[in-house]
C-alpha positions as CSV (number, residue, x, y, z in Angstrom):
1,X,121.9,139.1,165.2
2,X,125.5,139.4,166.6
3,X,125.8,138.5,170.4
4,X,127.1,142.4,171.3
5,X,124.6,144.2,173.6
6,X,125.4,148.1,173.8
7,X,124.0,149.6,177.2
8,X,124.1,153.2,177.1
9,X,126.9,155.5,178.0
10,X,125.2,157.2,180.9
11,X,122.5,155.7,183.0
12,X,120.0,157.9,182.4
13,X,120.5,158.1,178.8
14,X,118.6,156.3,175.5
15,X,120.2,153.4,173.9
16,X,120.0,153.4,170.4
17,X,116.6,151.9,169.8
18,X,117.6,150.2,166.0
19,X,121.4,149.8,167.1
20,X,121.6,146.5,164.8
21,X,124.0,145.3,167.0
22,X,121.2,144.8,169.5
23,X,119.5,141.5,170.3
24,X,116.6,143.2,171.6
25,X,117.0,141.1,175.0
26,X,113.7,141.8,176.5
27,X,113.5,139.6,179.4
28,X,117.1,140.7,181.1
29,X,117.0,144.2,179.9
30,X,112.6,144.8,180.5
31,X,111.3,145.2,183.8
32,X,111.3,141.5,184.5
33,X,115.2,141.8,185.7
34,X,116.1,145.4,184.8
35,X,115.3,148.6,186.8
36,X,116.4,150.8,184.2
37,X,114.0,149.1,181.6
38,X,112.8,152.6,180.8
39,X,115.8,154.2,179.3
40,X,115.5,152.0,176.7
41,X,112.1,150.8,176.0
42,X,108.8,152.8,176.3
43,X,106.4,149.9,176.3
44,X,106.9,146.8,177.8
45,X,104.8,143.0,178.0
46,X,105.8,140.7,180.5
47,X,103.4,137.1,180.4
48,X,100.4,138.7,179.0
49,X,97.7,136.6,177.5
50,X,94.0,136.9,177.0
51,X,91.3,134.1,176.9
52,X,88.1,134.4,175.2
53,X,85.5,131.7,176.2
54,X,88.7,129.4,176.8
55,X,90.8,130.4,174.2
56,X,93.9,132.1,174.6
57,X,94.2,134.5,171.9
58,X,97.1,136.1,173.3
59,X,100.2,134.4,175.1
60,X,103.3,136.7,174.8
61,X,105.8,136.2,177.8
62,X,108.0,139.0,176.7
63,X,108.1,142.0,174.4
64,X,109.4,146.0,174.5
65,X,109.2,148.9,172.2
66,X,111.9,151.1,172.5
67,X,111.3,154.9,172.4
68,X,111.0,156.6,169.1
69,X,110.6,153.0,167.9
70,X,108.5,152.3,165.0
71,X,107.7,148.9,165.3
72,X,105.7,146.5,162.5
73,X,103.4,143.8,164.1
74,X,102.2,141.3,161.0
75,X,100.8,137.8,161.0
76,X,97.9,136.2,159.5
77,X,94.1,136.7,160.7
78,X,93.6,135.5,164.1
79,X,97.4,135.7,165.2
80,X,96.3,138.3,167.9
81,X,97.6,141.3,166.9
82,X,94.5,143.4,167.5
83,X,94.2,141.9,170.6
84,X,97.3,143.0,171.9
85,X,96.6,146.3,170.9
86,X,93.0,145.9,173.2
87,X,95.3,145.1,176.1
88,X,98.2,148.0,175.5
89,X,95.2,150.4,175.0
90,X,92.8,148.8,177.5
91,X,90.1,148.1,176.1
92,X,90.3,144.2,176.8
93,X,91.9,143.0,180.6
94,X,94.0,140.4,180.2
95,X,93.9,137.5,182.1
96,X,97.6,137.5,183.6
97,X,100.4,139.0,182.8
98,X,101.6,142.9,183.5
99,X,101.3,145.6,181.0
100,X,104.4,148.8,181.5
101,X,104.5,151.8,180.0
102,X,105.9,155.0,180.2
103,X,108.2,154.0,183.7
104,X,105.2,152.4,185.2
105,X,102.7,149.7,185.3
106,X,99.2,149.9,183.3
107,X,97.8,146.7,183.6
108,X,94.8,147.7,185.8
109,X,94.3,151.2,184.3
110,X,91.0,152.0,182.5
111,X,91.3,152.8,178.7
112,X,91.0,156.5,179.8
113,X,93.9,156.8,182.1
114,X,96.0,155.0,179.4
115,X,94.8,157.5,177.0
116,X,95.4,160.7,179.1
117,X,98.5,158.8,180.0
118,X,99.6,158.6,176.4
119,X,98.7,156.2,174.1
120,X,96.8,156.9,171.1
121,X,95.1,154.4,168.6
122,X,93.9,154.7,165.0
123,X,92.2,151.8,164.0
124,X,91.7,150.1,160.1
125,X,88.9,152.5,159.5
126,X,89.2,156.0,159.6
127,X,87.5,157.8,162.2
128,X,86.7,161.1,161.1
129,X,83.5,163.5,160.8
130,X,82.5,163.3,157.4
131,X,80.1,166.6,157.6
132,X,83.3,168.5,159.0
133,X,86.1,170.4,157.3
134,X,89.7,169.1,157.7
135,X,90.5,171.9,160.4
136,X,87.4,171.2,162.1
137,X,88.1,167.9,162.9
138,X,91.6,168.3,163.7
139,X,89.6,171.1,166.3
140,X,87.8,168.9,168.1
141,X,90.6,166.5,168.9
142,X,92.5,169.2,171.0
143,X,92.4,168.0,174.3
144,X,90.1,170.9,175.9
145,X,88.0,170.4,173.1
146,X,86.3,166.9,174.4
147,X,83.7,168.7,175.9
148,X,80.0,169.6,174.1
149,X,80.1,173.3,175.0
150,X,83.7,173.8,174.9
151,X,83.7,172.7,171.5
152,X,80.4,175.1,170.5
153,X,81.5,178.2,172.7
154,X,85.6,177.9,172.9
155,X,87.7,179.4,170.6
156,X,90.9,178.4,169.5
157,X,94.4,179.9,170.5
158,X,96.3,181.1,167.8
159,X,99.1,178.5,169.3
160,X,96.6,176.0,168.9
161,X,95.5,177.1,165.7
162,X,99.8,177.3,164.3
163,X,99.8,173.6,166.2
164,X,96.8,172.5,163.8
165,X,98.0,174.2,160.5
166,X,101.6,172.6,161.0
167,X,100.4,169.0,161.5
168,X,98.0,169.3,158.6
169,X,101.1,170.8,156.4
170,X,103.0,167.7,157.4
171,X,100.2,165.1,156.7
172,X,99.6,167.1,153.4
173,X,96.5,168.1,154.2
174,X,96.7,171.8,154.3
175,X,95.6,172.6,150.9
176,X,92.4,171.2,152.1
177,X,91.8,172.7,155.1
178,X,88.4,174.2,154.5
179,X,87.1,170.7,152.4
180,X,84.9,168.1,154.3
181,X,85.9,165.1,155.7
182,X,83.6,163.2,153.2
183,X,85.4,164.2,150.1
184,X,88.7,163.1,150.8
185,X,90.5,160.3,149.2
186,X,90.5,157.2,151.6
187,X,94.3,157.9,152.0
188,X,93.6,161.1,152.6
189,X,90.8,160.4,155.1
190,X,93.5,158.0,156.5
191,X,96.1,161.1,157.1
192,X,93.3,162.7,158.6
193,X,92.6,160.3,160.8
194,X,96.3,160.0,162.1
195,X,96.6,164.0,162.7
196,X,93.4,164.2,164.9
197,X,95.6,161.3,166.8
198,X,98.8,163.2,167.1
199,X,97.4,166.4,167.9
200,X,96.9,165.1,171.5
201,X,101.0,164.8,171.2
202,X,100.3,160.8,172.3
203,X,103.6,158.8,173.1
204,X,102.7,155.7,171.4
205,X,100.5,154.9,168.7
206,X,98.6,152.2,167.8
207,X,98.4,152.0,164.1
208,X,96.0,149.4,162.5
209,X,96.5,148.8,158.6
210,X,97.3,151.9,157.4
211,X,98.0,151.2,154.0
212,X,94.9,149.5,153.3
213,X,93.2,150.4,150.4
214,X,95.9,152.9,149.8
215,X,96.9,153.7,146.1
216,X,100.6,152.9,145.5
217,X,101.4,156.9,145.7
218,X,99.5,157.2,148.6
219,X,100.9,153.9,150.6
220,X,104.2,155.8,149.8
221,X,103.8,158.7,151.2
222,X,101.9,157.5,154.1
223,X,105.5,155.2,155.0
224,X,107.0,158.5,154.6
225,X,104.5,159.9,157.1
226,X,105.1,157.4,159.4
227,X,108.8,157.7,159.6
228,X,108.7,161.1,159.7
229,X,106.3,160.9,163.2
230,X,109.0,158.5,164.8
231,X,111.3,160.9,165.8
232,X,108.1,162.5,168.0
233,X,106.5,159.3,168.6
234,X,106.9,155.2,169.5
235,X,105.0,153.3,167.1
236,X,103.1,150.1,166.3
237,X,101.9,149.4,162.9
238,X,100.0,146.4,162.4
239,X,100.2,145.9,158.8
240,X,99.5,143.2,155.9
241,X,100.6,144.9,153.1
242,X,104.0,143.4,152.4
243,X,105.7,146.1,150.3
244,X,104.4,148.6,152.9
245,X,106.1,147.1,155.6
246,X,109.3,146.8,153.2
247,X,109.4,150.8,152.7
248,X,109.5,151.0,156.5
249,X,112.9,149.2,157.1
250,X,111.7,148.8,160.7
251,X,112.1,146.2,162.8
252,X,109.4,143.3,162.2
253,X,107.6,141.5,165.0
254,X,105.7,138.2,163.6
255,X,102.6,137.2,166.0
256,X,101.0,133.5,165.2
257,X,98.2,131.7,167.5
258,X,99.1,134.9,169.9
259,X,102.7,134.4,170.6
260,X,105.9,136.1,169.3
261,X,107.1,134.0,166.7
262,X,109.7,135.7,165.1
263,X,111.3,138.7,165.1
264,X,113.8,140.5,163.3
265,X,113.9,142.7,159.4
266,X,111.4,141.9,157.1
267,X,114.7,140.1,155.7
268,X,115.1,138.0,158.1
269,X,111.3,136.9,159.0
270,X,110.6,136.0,155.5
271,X,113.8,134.0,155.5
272,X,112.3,132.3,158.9
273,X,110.5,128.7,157.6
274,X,107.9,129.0,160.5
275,X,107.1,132.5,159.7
276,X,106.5,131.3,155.5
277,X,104.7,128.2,157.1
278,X,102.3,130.1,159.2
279,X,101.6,133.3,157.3
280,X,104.2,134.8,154.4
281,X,104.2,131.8,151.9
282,X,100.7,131.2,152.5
């Protein structure tokens, strides 16, 4: 990366989150010495790690997402990625370290608040109602839909309803509106998945292995998905699928024995001899 760092023009304004000129500085420019951290990034770790029964599966001193960001997080089984998912979400505590998001700190938060507060997760396994329809599942993830009787005696808006048809139009789900959940393709079933995420209009999401068990048509068009949602939403994919993470052209972020241990293109990190020692020439 060359040495230039562009800060933006006005204060209060973005900097260009892939500017390739950027060396992604996150200790001077994230919270640890910058006030203004939040123009540029979204999410930001500062000396996080986790310990499980004395072992630190997660030990990452500094790392930012930038807003409208979509991220890739890869490394080999173990490597923590999951885990720092667990903390960004809050489902797992860690055991030092502050969590930021959104302008503010989120390290104590419950997994709720961080949820209402906007971060939304879709894990390797689709979670979806298979006895539903496609438009009934996208239904019951409307916020004011959590609720038993809501959900049995509530009836939609026809905002709500526009909102559900045009995030099913863009996952290319709409010719199957009125089909169950359980007769989807799995990439289909994936999509799904991601739109009863989104319809919540989440800041960040979490993205485990969404090409996984994919067909190659369908690992393309989910990539195109993905890029698509960026300009609405920060993202993190964890991802193992090589040639999926190559159609991205994002910025990669290589995790080993739960620290950062490379970053840069998928170029670049393959290029890396640690990153081929520890995961990619494996």
């Amino acid at each position: 990366m060359n040495a230039a760092t562009h800060a933006p023009a006005h204060p209060h304004e973005h900097a260009p989150v892939m500017d390739p000129l950027h060396q992604y500085d996150y200790r001077n420019e994230g919270p640890r010495n910058s006030a203004l951290w939040h123009h540029r990034y979204l999410l930001a770790l500062e000396d996080v790690t986790a310990v499980f029964d004395g072992f630190k599966a997660l030990d990452i001193t500094d790392l930012a997402i930038g807003h409208n960001e979509l991220r890739v997080v890869v490394g080999p089984n173990g490597a923590g990625k999951t885990t720092m998912c667990d903390v960004i979400s809050g489902k797992t505590r860690p055991a030092s370290g502050k969590v930021h998001f959104d302008g503010r700190e989120i390290t104590q938060d419950s997994e709720t608040d961080i949820a209402l507060s906007g971060v939304g997760r879709k894990f390797q396994i689709p979670n979806v109602f298979d006895s539903l329809t496609v438009y009934e599942n996208i239904l019951l993830s409307l916020p004011r839909y959590q609720g038993v009787f809501a959900s049995i005696w509530e009836k939609e808006s026809a905002e709500e309803r526009d909102r559900i048809l045009s995030i099913l139009e863009r996952v290319r789900l709409l010719d199957f509106l009125h089909h169950k959940a359980k007769n989807l393709s799995h990439g289909q079933r994936q999509w799904l998945a991601i739109s009863a995420l989104i319809i919540a209009s989440p800041k960040l999401l979490l993205v485990d292995e969404p090409a996984a068990g994919l067909t190659d048509a369908e690992t393309a068009l989910t990539a195109e998905l993905l890029l698509e949602l960026k300009e609405q939403h920060t993202i993190i994919c964890i991802e193992h699928d090589m040639e999926f993470v190559r159609q991205l052209g994002s910025r990669v972020t290589v995790l080993n024995e739960g620290r950062v241990l490379a970053e840069g293109t998928l170029a670049e990190v393959q290029a890396n001899e640690q990153v081929i020692e520890a995961y990619l020439g494996r």
